[in-house]
C-alpha positions as CSV (number, residue, x, y, z in Angstrom):
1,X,5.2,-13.3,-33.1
2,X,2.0,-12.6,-30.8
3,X,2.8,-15.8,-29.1
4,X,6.6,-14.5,-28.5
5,X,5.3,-11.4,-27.1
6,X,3.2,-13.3,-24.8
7,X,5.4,-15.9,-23.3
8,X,7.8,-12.5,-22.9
9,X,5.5,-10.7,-21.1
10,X,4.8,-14.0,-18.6
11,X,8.5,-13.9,-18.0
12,X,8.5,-11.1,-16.7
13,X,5.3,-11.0,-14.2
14,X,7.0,-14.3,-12.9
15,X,10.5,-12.6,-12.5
16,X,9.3,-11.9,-8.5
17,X,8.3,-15.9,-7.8
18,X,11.4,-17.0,-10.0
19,X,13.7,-14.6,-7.5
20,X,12.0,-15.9,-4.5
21,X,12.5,-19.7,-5.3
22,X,15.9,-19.0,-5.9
23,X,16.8,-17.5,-2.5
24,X,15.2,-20.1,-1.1
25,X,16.7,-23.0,-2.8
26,X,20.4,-21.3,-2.1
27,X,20.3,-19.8,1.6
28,X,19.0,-20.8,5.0
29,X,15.6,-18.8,6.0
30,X,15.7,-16.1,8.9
31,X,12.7,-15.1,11.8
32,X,11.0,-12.2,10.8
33,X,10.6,-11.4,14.6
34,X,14.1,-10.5,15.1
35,X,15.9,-8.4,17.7
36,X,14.6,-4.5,17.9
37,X,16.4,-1.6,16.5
38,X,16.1,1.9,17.0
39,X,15.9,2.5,13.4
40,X,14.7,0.4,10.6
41,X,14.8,0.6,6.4
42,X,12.4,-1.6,4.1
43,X,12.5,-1.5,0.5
44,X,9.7,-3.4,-1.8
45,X,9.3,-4.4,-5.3
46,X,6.7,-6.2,-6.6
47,X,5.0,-7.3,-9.9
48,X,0.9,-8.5,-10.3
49,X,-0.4,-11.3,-12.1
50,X,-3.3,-11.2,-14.2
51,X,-4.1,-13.7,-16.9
52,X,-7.4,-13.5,-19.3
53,X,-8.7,-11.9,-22.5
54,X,-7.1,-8.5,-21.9
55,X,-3.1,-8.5,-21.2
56,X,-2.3,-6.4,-17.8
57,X,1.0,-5.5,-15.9
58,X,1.6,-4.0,-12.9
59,X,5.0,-2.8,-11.4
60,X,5.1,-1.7,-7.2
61,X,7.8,0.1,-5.5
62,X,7.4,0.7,-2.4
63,X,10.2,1.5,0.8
64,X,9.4,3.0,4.7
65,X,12.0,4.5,7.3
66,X,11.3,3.8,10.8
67,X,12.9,5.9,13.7
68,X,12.6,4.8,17.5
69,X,13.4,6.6,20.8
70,X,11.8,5.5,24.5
71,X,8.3,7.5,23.8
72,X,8.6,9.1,19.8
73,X,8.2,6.5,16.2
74,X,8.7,8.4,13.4
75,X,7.7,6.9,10.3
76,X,8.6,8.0,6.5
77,X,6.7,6.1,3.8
78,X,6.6,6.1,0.1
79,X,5.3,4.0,-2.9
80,X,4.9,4.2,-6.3
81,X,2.6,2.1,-8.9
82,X,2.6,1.6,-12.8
83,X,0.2,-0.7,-14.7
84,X,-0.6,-1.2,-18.4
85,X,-2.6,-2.8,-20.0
86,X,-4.5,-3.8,-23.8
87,X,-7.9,-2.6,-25.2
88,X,-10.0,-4.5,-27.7
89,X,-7.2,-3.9,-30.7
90,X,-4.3,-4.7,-29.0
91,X,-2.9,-1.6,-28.3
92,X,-1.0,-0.8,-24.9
93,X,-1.8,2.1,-22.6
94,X,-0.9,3.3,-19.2
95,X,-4.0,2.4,-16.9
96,X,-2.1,2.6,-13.9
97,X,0.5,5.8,-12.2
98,X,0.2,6.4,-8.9
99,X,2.4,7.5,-6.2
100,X,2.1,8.2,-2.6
101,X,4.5,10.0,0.3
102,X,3.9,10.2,4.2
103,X,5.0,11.1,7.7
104,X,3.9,10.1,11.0
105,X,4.6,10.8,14.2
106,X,3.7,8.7,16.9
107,X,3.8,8.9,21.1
108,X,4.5,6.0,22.7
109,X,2.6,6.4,25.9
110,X,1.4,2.6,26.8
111,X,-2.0,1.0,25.6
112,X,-2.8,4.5,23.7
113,X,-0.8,6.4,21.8
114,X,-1.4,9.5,20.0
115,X,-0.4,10.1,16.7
116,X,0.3,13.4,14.0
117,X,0.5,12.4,10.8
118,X,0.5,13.6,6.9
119,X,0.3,12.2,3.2
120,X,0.2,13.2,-0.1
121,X,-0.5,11.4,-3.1
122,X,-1.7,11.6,-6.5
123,X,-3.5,8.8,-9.1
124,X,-4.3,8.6,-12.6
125,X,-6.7,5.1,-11.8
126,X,-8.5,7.5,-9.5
127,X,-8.4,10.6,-11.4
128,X,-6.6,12.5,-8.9
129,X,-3.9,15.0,-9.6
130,X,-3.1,15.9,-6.3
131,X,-4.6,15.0,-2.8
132,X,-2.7,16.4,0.0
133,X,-3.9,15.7,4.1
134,X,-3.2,16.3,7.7
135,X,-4.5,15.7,10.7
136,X,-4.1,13.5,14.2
137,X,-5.7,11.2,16.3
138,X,-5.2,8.2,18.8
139,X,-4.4,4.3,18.5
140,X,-5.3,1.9,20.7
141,X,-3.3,-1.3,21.3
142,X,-6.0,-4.5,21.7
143,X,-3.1,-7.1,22.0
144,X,1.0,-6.0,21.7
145,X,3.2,-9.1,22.5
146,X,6.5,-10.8,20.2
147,X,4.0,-12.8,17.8
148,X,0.7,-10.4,17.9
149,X,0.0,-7.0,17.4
150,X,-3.6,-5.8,17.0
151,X,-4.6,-1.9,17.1
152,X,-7.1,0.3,15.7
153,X,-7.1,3.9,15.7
154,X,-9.4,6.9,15.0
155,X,-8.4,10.2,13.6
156,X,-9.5,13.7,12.4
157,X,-7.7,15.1,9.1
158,X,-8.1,18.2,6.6
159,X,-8.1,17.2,2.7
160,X,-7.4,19.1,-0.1
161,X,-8.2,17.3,-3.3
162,X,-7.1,18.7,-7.3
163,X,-8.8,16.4,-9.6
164,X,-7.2,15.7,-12.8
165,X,-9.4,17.8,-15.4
166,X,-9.6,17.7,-19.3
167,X,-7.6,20.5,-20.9
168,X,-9.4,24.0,-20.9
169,X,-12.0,22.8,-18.4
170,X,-12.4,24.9,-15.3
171,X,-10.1,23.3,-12.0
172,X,-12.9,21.8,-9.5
173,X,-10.3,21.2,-6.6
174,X,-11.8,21.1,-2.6
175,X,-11.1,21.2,0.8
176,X,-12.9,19.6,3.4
177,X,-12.6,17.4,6.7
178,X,-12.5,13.6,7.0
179,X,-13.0,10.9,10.0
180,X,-9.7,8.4,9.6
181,X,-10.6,4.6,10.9
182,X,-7.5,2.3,10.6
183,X,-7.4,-1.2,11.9
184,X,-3.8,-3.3,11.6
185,X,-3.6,-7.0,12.9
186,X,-0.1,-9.1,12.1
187,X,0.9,-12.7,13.8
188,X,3.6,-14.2,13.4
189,X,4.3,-18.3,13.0
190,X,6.2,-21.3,11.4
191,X,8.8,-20.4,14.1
192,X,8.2,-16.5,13.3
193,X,9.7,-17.3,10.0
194,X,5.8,-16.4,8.5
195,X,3.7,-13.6,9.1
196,X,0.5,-12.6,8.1
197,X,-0.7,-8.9,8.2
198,X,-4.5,-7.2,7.2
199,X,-4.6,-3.1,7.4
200,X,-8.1,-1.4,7.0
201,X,-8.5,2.5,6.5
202,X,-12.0,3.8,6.1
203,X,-11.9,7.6,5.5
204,X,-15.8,9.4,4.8
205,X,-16.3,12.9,4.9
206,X,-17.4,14.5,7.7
207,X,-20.8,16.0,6.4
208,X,-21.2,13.5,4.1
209,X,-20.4,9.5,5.7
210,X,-22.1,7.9,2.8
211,X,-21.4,9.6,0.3
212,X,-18.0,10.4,-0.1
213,X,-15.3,8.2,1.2
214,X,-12.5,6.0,0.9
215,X,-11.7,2.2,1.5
216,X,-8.3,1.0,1.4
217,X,-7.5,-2.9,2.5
218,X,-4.2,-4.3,2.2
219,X,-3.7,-8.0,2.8
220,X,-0.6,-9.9,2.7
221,X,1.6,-13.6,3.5
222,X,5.1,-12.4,4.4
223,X,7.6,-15.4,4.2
224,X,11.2,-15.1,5.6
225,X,13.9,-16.2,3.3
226,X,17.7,-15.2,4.1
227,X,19.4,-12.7,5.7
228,X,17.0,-9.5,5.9
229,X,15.4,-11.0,2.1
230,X,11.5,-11.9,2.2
231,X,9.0,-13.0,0.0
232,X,5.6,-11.6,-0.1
233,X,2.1,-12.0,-1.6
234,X,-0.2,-9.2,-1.2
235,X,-4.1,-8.3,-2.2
236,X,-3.9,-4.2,-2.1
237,X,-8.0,-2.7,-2.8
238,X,-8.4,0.7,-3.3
239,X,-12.4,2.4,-3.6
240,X,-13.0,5.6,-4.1
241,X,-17.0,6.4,-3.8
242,X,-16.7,9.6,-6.0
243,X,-13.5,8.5,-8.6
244,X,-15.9,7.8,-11.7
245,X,-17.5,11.4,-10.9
246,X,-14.2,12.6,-11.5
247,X,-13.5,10.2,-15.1
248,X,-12.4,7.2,-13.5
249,X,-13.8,4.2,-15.7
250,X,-14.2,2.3,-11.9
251,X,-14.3,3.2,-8.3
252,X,-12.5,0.0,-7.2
253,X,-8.4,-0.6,-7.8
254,X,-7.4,-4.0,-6.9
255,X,-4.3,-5.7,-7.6
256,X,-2.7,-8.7,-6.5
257,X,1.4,-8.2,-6.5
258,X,4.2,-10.8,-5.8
259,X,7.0,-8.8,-4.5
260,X,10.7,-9.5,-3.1
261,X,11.2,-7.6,0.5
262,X,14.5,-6.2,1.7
263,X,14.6,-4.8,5.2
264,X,17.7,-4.4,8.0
């Protein structure tokens, strides 16, 4: 029966791959680089993979709106995570719920390009009830052209933070300023049909750069199958200097997912 349950559970963190070979095997691929749009809609789902003594699953849903004029972007993102996994008995329990929403607001204006942008999320890895933040800065564009696009960016932001407490215990939630560093690289090839894509965000408090701050990395293979459908592999880490203050059992969140794009 255990070894039923097991090959059941493979099944399914394979499901993404399985999906992907099929699309492949049955339609003729597409460039990712295709012909711009003024407005853009991507949708993601994706599954991790983890083998070893401990059993874990991940699911990853994730979609962003993009709207373009001559000088404005206006971007609309949101994402949402759930992971399980077995302790030492073989019980199941939720490890993993997180969910994220944001807005931002850019100014096209050349090789810089200011920005206004907000997020809120909230994360039971992290020990986070809420974390809402705000703020603005500017992006500079290192190289911009149909198979490259390198920028980093710097940026001031407010932060309010409610951790997620123990019933009855008092609520320790704080406000307080961050620095925002983001760098994003992509490039394109195999005839634009493949691209790979790295995003950094380094966020430490303003009073306190070594003590309290965030590390997010994101790095992924995008592969174009047909029509607007792609296949992606992707390596999200997550660190959060302070999360085991607040409960967590880890400061580090890292998951490797397998996902099925849709985009037009």
């Amino acid at each position: 029966m255990a070894c039923s349950v097991t090959r059941y559970r493979l099944h399914l963190r394979l499901l993404p791959l399985l999906a992907g070979v099929l699309l492949v095997a049955i339609s003729p691929p597409r460039l990712l680089a295709q012909e711009e749009k003024p407005w853009s809609l991507e949708g993601e789902v994706g599954a991790s993979v983890f083998f070893g003594a401990a059993s874990q699953t991940a699911i990853l849903f994730r979609s962003a709106y993009t709207r373009k004029t001559d000088q404005l972007e206006l971007g609309l993102t949101g994402g949402f995570d759930y992971g399980q996994s077995e302790d030492d008995d073989g019980n199941t329990f939720v490890n993993k719920r997180d969910w994220t929403l944001g807005g931002e607001l850019d100014h096209q204006a050349g090789r810089w390009s200011p920005f206004l942008f907000v997020t809120g999320e909230g994360s039971l890895k992290r020990q986070v009830d809420l974390r809402l933040s705000g703020g603005g800065g500017t992006r500079y564009f290192l190289v911009r052209n149909d198979r490259t696009r390198f920028d980093v960016s710097v940026a001031l932001l407010a932060e309010f933070t409610d951790p997620r407490v123990p019933e009855g215990e008092p609520d320790e939630s704080n406000t307080l300023a961050r620095w925002s560093n983001r760098a994003r690289f992509s490039h394109t090839f195999i005839e634009g049909r493949a691209e790979y894509s790295l995003v950094t965000f380094y966020q430490p408090a303003f009073q306190d750069v070594g003590g309290d701050y965030t590390v997010d990395v994101e790095t992924a293979l995008t592969f174009a199958l047909n029509g607007s459908i792609s296949f992606k592999v992707s390596l999200i880490d997550k660190y959060d200097s302070l999360a085991k203050d607040r409960g967590a059992t880890s400061n580090n969140d890292g998951r490797l997912f397998f996902s099925i794009l849709a985009k037009r």
